[in-house]
FIMILUM-524804 format. One record per residue (C-alpha): residue in three letters; x, y, z. Coordinates in steps of 0.25 Angstrom, whole numbers, padded with zeros to 4 digits, always signed. Layout:
<sites>
ALAXYZ/...
</sites>
This chain:
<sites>
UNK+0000+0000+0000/UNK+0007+0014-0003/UNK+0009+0022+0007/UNK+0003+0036+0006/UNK+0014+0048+0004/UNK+0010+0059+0010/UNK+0023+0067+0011/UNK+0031+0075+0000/UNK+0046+0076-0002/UNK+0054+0087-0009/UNK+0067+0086-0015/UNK+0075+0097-0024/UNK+0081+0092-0034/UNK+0088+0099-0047/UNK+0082+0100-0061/UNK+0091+0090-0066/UNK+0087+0081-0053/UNK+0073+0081-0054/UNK+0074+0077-0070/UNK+0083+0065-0066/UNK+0074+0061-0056/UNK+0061+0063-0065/UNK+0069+0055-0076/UNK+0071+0044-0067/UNK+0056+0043-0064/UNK+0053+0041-0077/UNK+0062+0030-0081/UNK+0055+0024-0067/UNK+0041+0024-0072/UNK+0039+0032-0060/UNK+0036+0047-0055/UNK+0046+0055-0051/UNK+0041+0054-0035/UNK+0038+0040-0037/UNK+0054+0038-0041/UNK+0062+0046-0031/UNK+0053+0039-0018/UNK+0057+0027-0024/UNK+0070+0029-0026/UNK+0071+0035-0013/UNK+0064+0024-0005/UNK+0062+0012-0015/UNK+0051+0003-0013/UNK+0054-0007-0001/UNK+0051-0019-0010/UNK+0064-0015-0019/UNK+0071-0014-0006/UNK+0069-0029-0002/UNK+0070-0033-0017/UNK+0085-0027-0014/UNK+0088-0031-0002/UNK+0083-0046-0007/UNK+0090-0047-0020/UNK+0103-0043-0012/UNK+0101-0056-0004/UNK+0103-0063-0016/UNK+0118-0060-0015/UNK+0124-0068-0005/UNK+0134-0057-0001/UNK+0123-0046+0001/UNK+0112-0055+0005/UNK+0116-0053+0021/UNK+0117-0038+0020/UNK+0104-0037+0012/UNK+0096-0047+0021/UNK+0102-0039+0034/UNK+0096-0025+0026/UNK+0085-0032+0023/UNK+0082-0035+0036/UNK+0083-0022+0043/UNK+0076-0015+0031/UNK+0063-0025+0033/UNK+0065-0022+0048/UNK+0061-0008+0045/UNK+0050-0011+0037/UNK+0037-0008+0040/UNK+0025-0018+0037/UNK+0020-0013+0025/UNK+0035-0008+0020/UNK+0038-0023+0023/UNK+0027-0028+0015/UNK+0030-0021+0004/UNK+0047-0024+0003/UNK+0045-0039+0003/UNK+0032-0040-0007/UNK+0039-0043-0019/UNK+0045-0057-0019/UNK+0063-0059-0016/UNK+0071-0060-0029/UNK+0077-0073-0031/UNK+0088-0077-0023/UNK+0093-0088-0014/UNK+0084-0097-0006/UNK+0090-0094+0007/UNK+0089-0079+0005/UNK+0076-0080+0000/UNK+0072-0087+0014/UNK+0080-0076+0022/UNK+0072-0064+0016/UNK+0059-0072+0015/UNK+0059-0075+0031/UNK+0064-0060+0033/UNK+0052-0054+0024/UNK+0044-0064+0033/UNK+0049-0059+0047/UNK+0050-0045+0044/UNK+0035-0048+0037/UNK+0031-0055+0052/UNK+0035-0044+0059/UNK+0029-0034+0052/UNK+0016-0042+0053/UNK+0014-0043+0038/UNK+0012-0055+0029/UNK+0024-0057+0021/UNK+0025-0058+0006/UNK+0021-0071+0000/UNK+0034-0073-0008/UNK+0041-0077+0006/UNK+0034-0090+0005/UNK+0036-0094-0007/UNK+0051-0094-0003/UNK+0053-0109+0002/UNK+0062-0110+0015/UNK+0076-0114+0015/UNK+0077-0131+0016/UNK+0088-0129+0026/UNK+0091-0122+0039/UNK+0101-0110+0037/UNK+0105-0104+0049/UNK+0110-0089+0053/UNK+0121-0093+0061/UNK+0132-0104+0058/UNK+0133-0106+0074/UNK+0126-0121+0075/UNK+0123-0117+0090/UNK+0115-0105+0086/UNK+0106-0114+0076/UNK+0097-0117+0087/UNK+0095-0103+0091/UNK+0092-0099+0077/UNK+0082-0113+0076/UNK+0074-0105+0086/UNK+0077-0091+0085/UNK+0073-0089+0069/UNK+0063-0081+0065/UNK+0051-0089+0059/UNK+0054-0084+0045/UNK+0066-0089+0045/UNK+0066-0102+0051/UNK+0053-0105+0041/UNK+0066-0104+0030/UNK+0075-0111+0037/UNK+0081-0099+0040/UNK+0088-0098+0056/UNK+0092-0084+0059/UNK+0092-0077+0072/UNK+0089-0062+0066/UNK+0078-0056+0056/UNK+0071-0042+0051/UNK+0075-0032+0061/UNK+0087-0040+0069/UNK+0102-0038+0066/UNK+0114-0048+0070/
</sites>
């Protein structure tokens, strides 16, 4: 549901400026307001479609997940509904299970439904822990969000907590 704008922004710019920013608009198919808010502050969804595809590295994918979790932290309820609507770009089963259990846990505690394409990613067939410690495997049996141990997933921090 878009939210109503009820507030104005002025900006100077040059001549020069103002014609670059209106040419822009154009190529974007948008108006010229329309372009510089989103470029500004682009739309959520693009933000978690980043932050997701950036998993698919597995050199960036811990930065990204750890951004990703502290931006879906600050979400609220109907930002959060809106970042994770459209489906994850193709990437490796295990990531796809991480981000899918963190949509979901960041869904639960906003108390909102979440989006229907985190079940049609099939949980992982074997346990991966969060720690290579075997002593703290039990801990992290009992200690797991429930969106992560329904993926076979054991970690001992989610949306909103920092190691």
């Amino acid at each position: 549901m878009p939210v109503a704008k009820t507030a104005q922004l002025q900006i100077r710019v040059s001549p020069r400026q103002k014609e670059a920013i209106q040419r822009a608009a154009r190529r974007a198919g948008m108006e010229m307001s329309a372009y510089v808010l989103a470029t500004v502050l682009p739309p959520a969804e693009r933000r978690f479609q980043e932050l997701a595809t950036a998993c698919r590295d597995s050199d960036r994918a811990r930065f990204a997940l750890a951004e990703m979790n502290s931006w879906l932290a600050d979400l609220g309820a109907d930002e959060l509904a809106e970042a994770v609507a459209s489906p994850l770009p193709e990437m490796a089963l295990y990531w796809a299970n991480y981000i899918a259990a963190t949509v979901e846990y960041a869904c639960a505690r906003r108390g909102i439904a979440p989006p229907a394409w985190t079940v049609a990613i099939a949980p992982l067939t074997e346990p991966v822990f969060g720690s290579t410690l075997f002593t703290l495997r039990l801990y992290l049996l009992g200690h797991s969000p429930p969106p992560f141990r329904r993926r076979n997933i054991f970690i001992d921090s989610t949306v909103g907590a920092a190691v």
